[in-house]
N, CA, C and O of each residue as an XYZ file, in Angstrom:
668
protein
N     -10.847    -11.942     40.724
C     -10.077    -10.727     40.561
C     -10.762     -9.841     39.534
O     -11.432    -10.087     38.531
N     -10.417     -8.879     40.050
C     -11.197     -7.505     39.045
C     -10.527     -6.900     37.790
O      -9.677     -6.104     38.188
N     -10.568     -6.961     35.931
C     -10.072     -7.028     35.336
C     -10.280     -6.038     34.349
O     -11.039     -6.318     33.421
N      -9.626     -4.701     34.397
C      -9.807     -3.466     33.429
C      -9.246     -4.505     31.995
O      -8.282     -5.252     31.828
N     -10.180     -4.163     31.311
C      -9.617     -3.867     29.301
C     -10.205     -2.716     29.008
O     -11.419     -2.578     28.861
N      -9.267     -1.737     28.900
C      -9.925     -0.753     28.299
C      -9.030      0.193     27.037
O      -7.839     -0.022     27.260
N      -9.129      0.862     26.178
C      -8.317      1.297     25.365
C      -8.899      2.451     25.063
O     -10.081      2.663     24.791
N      -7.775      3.370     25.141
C      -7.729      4.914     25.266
C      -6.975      5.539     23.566
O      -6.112      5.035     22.847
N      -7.785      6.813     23.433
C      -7.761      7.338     22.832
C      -7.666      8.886     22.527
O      -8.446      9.577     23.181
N      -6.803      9.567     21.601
C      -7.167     10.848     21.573
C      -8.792     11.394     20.928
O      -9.589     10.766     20.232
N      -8.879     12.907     21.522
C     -10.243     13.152     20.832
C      -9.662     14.298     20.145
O      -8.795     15.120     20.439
N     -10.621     14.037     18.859
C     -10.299     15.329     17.540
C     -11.723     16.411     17.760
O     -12.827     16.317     18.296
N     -11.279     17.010     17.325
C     -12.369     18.378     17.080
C     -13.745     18.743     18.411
O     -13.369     18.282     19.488
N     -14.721     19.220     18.485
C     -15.521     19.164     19.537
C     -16.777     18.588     19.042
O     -17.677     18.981     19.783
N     -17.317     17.687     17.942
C     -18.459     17.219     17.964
C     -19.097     16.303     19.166
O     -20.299     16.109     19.346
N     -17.996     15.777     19.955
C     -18.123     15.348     21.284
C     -19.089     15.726     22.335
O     -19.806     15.026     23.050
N     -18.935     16.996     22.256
C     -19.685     17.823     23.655
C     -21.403     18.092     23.147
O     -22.313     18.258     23.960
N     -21.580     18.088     21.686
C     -22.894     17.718     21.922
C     -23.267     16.966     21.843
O     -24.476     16.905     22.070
N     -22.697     16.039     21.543
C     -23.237     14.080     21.816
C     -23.292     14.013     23.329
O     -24.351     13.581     23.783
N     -22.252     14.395     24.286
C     -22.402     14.949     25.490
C     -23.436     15.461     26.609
O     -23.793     15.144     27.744
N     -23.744     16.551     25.522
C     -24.826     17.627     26.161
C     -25.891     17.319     26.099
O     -26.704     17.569     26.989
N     -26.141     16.741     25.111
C     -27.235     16.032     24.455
C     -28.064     14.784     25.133
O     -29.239     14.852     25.493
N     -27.436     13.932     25.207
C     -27.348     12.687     25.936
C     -27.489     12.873     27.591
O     -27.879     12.045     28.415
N     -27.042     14.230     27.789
C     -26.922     14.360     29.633
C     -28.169     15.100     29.792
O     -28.772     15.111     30.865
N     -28.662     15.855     28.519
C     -30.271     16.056     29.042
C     -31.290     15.168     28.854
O     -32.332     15.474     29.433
N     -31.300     14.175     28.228
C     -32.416     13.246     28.191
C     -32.051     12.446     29.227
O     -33.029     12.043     29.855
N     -30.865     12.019     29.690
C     -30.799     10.941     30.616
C     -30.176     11.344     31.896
O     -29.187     10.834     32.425
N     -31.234     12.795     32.517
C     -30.199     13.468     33.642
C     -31.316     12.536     35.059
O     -31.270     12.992     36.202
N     -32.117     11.417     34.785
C     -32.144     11.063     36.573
C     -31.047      9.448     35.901
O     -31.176      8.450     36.610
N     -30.012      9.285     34.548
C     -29.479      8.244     35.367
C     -27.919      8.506     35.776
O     -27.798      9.717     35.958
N     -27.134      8.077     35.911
C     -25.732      7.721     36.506
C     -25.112      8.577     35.565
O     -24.338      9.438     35.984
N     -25.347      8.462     34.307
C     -24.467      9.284     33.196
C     -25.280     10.701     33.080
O     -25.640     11.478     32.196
N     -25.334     10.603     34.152
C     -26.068     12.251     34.147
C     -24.441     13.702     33.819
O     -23.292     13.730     34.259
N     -24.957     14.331     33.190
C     -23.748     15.599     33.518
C     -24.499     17.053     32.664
O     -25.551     17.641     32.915
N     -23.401     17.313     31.527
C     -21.813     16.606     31.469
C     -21.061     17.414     32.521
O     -21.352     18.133     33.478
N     -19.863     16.931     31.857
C     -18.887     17.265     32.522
C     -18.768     17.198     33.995
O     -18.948     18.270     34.573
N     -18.418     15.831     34.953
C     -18.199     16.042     36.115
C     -16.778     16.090     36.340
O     -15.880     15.760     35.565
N     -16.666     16.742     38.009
C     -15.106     17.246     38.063
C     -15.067     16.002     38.871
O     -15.824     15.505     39.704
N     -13.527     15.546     38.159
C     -12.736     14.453     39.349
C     -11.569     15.188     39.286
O     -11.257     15.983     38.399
N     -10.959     14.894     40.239
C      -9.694     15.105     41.084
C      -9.099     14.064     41.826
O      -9.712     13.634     42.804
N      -7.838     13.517     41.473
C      -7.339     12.721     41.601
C      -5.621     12.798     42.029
O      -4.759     13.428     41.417
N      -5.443     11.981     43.226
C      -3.830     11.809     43.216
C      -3.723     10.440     43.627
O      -4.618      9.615     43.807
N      -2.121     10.305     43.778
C      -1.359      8.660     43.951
C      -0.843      8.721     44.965
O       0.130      9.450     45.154
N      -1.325      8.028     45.799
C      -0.659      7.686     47.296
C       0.533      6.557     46.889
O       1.574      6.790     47.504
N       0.602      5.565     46.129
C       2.008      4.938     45.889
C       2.211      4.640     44.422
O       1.296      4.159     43.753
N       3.132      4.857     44.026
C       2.989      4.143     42.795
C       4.722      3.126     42.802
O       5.861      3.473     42.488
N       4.335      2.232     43.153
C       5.355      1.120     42.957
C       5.706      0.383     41.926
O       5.050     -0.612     41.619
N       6.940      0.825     41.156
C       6.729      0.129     39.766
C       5.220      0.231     38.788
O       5.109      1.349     38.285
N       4.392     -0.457     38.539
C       3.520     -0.453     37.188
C       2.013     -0.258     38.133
O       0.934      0.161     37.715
N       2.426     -0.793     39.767
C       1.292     -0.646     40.589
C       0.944      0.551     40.763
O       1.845      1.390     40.719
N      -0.345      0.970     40.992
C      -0.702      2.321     41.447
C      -1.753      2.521     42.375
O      -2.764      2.023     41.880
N      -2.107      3.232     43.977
C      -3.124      3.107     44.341
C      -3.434      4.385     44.579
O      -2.802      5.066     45.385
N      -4.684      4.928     43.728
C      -4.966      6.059     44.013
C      -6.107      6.354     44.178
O      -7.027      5.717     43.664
N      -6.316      7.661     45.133
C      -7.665      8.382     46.013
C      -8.000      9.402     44.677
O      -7.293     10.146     43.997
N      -9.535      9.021     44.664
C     -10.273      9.553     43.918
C     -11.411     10.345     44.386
O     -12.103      9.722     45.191
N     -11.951     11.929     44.038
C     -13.164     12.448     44.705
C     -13.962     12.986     43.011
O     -13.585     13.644     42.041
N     -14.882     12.449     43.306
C     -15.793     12.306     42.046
C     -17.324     12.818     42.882
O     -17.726     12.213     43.876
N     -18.161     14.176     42.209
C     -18.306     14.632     43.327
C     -18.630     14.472     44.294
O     -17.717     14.565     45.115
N     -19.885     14.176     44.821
C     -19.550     14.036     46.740
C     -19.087     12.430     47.065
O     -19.282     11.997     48.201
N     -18.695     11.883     46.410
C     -18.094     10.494     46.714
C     -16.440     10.412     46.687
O     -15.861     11.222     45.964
N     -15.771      9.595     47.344
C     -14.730      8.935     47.054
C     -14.320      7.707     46.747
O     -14.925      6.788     47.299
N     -13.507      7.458     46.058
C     -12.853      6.144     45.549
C     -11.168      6.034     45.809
O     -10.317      6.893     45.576
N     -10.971      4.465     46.458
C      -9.469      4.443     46.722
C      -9.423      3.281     45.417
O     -10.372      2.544     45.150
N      -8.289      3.292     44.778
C      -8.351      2.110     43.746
C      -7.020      2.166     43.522
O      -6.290      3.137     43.324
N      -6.664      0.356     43.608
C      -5.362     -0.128     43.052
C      -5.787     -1.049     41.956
O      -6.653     -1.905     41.774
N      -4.774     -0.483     41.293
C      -4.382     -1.267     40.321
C      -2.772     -1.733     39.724
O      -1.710     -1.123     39.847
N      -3.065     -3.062     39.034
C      -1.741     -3.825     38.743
C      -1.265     -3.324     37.534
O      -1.831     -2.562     36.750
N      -0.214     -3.812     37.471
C       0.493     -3.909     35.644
C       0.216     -3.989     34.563
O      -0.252     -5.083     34.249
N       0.324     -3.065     33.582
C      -1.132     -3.860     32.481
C      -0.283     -5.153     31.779
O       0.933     -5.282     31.919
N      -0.962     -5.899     31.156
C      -0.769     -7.231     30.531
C      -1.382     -6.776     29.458
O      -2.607     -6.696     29.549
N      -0.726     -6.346     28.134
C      -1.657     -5.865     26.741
C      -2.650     -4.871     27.071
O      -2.448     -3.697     27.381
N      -3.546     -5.371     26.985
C      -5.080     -3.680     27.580
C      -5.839     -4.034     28.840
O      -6.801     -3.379     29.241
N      -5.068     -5.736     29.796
C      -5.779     -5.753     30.530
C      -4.592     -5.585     31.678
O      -3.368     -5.718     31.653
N      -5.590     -5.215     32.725
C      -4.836     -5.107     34.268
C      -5.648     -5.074     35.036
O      -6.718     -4.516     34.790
N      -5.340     -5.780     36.439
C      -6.131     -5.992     37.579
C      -6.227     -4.349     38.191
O      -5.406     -3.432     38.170
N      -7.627     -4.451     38.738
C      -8.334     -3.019     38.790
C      -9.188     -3.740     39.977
O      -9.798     -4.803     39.857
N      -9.086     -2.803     41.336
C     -10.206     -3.307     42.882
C      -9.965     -0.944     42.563
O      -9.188     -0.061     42.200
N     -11.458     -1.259     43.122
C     -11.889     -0.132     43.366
C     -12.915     -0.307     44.126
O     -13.825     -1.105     43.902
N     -12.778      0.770     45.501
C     -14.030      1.102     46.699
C     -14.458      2.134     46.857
O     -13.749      3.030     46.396
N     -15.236      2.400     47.268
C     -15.917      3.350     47.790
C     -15.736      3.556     49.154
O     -15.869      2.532     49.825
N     -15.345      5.062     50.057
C     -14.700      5.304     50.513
C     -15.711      6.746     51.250
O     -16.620      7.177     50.540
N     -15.548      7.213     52.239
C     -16.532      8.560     52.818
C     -15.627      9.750     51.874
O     -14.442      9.528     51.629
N     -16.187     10.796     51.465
C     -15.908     11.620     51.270
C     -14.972     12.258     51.929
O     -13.889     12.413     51.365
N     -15.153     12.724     53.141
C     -14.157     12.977     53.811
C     -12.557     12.417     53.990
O     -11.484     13.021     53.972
N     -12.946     10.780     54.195
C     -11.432     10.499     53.756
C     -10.412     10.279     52.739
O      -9.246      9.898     52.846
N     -11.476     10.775     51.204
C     -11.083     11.014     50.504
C      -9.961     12.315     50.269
O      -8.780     12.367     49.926
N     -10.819     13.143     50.580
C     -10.262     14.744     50.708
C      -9.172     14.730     51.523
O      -8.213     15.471     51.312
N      -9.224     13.877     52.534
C      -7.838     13.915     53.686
C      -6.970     13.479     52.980
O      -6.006     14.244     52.971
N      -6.799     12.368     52.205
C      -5.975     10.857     51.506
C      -5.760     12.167     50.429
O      -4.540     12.239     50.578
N      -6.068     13.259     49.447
C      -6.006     14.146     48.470
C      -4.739     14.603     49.089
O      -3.849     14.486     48.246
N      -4.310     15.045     50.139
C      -3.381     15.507     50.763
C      -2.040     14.657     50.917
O      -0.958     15.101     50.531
N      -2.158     13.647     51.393
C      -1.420     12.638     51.399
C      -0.436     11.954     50.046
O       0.472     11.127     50.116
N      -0.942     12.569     48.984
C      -0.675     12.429     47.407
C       0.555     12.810     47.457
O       0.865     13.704     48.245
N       1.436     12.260     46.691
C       2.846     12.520     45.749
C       2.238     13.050     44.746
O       1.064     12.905     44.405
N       3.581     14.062     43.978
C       3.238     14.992     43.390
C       2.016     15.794     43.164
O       1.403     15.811     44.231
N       1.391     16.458     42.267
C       0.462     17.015     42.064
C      -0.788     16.452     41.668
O      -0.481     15.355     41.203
N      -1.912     16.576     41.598
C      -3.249     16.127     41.364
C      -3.397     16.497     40.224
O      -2.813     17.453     39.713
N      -4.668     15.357     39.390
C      -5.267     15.283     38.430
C      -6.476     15.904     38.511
O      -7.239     15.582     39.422
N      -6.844     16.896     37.570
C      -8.056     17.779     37.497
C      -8.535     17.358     35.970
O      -8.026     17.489     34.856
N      -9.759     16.791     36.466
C     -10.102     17.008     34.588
C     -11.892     16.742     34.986
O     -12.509     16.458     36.013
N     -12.207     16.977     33.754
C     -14.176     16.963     33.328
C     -14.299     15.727     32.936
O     -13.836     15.178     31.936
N     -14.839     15.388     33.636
C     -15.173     13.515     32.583
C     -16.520     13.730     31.927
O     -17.198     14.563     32.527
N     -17.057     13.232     30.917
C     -18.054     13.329     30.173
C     -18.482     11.528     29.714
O     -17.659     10.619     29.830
N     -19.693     11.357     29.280
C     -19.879     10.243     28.835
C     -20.981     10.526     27.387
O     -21.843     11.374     27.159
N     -20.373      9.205     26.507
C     -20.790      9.398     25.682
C     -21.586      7.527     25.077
O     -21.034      6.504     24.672
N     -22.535      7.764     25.232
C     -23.363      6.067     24.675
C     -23.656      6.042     23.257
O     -24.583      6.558     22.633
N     -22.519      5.225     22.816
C     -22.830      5.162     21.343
C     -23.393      3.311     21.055
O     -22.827      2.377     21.623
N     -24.075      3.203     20.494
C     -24.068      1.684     19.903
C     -23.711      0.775     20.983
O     -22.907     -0.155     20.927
N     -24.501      1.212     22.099
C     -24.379      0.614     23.302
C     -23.202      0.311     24.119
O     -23.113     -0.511     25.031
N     -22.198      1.206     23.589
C     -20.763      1.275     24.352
C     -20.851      2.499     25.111
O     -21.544      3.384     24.608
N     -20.404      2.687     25.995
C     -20.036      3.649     27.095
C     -18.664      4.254     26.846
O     -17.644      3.710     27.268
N     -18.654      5.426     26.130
C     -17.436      6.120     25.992
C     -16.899      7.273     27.114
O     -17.774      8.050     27.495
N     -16.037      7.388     27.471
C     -15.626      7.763     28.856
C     -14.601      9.176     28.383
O     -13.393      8.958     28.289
N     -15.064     10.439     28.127
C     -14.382     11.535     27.666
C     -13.612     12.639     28.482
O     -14.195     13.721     28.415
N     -12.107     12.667     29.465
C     -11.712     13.407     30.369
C     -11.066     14.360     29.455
O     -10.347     14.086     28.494
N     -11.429     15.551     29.898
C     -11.064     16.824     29.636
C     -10.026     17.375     30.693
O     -10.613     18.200     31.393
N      -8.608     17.221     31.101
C      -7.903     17.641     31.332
C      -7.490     19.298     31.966
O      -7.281     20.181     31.135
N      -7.404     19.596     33.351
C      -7.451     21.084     33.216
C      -5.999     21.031     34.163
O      -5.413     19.968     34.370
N      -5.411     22.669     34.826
C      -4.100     22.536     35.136
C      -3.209     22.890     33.814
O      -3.255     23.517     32.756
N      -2.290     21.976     34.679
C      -1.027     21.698     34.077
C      -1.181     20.649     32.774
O      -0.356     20.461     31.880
N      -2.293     20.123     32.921
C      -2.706     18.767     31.680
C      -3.645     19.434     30.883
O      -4.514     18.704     30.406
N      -3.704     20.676     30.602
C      -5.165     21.238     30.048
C      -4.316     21.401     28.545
O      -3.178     21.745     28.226
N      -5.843     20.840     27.656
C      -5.476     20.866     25.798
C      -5.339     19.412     25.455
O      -5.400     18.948     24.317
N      -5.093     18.567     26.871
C      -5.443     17.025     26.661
C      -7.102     17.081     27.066
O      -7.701     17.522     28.046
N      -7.582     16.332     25.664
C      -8.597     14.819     25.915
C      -8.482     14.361     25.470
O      -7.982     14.473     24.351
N      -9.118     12.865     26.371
C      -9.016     11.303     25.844
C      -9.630     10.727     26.285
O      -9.918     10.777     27.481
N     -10.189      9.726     25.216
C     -11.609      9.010     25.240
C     -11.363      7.755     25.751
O     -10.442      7.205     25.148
N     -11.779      7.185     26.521
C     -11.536      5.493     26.949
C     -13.056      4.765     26.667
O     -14.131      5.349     26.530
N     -12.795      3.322     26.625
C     -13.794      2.536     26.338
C     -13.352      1.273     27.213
O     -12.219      0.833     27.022
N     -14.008      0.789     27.968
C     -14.135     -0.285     28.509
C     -14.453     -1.264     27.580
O     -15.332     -1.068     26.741
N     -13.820     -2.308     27.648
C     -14.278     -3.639     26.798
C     -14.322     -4.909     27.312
O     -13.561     -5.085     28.263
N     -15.030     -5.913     26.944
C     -15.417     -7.472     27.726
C     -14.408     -8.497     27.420
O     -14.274     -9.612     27.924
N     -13.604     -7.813     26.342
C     -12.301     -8.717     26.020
C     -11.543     -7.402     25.018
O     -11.894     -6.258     24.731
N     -10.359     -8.241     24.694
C      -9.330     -7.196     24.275
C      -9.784     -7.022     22.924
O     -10.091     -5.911     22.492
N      -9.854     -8.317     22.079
C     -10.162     -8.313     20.992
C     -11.678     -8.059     20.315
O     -11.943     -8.267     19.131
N     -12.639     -7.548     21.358
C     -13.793     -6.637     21.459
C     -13.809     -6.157     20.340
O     -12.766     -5.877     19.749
N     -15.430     -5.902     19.652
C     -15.363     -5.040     18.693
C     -15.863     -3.374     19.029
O     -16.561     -3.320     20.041
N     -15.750     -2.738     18.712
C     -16.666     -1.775     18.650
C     -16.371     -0.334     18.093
O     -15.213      0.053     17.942
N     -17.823      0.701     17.694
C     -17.786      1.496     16.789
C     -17.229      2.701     17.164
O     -17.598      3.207     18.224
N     -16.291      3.318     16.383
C     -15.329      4.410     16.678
C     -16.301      5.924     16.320
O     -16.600      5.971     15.127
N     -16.685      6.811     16.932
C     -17.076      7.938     16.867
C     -16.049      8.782     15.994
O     -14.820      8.718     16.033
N     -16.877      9.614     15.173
C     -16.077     11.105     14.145
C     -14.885     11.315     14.663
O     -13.771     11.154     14.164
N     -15.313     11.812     16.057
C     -14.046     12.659     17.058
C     -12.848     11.818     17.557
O     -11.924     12.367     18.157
N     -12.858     10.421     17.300
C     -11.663      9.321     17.835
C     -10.833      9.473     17.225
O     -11.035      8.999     16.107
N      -9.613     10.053     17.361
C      -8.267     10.361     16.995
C      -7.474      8.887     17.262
O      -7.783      7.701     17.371
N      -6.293      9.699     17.295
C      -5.381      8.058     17.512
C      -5.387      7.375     18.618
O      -5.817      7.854     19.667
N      -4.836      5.986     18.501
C      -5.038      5.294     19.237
C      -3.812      5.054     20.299
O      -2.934      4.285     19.906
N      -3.615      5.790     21.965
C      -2.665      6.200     22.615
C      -2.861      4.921     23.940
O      -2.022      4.996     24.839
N      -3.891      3.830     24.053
C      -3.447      2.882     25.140
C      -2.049      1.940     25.280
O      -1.833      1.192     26.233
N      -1.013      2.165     23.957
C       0.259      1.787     24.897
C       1.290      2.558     25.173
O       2.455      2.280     25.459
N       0.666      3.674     25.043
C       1.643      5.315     25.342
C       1.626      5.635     26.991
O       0.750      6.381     27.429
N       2.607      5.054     27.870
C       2.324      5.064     28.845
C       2.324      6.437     29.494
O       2.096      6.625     30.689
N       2.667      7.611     28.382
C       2.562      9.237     28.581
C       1.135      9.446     29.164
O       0.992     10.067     30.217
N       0.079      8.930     28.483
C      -1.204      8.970     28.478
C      -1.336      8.683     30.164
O      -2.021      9.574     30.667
N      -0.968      7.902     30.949
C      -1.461      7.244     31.895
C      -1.598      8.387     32.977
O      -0.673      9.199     32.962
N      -2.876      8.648     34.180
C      -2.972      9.500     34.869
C      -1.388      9.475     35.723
O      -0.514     10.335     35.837
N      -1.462      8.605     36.039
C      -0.301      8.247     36.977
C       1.073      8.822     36.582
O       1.895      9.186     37.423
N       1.319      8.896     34.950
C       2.476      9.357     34.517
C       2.024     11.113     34.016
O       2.874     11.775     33.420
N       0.978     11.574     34.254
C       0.656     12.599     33.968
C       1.054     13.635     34.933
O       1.565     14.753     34.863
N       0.478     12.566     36.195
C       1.124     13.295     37.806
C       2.766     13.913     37.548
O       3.168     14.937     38.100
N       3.402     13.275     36.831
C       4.733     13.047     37.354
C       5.532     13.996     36.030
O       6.447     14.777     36.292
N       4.924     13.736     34.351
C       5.472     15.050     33.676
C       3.820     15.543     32.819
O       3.384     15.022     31.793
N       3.293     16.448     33.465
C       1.964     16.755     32.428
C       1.952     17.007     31.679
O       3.085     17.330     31.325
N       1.048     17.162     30.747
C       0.953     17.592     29.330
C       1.519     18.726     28.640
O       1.732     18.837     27.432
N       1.743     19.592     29.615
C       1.877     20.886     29.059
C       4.035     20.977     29.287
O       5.006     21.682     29.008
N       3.753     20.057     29.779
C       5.856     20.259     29.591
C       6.228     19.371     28.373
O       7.422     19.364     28.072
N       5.444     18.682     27.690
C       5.866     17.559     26.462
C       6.313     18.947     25.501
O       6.750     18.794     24.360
């Protein structure tokens, strides 16, 4: 089984975007090439704590369920999917879609994961970090504000449903 730990965070000020910018021009033939790519995202079900949602990241799609979290971990299957039936499945979504810039940031060999929020969620970002266990160590960047992974406000899924901008 496939097992997210990851813990999310607010971001303070913009020293971010040139660690960002920076990083996406020296390393633009690999994967963390950018910045800023657009995803767009909605929830085809969300059953209780389950959620399975169609993702278009650009010319690709992703369908991904995931379980309940258990502390910072939760079962996470994610595929890859044609583009096209991504964009169709976009339609198919309850409530409204998630628009935001994702950015990446490699610090001290961690992969920091920076969505910039636009819409109805715009004035939110938040930084996520994947980790190999919960109790993981690793180094917090200038810009890491507080620490929001058991704020289930934070969650895309609950973002769909009241966004940022009605809190």
């Amino acid at each position: 089984m496939a097992i997210e730990i990851e813990r999310k965070f607010l971001v303070t000020g913009t020293s971010w975007r040139e660690e960002a910018r920076l990083q996406a021009s020296v390393l633009q033939a690999s994967e963390l090439q950018g910045p800023g790519r657009l995803l767009r995202q909605g929830y085809l079900s969300q059953a209780g704590s389950t959620t399975v949602r169609v993702r278009v990241d650009d010319s690709c799609g992703f369908l991904t369920v995931k379980g309940p979290s258990e502390g910072l971990r939760r079962a996470e299957f994610e595929y890859e999917i044609p583009l096209a039936d991504a964009l169709e499945l976009l339609k198919l979504c309850h409530g409204a879609l998630i628009e935001k810039l994702r950015y990446r940031v490699l610090l001290d060999g961690s992969c920091w994961e920076i969505d910039e929020f636009l819409g109805e969620n715009a004035g939110l970002i938040v930084a996520e970090i994947e980790l190999p266990a919960e109790d993981a160590s690793f180094s917090r960047p200038a810009w890491l504000g507080s620490e929001v992974s058991d704020d289930p406000r934070y969650r895309n899924s609950n973002l769909v449903r009241c966004p940022f901008r009605s809190w």
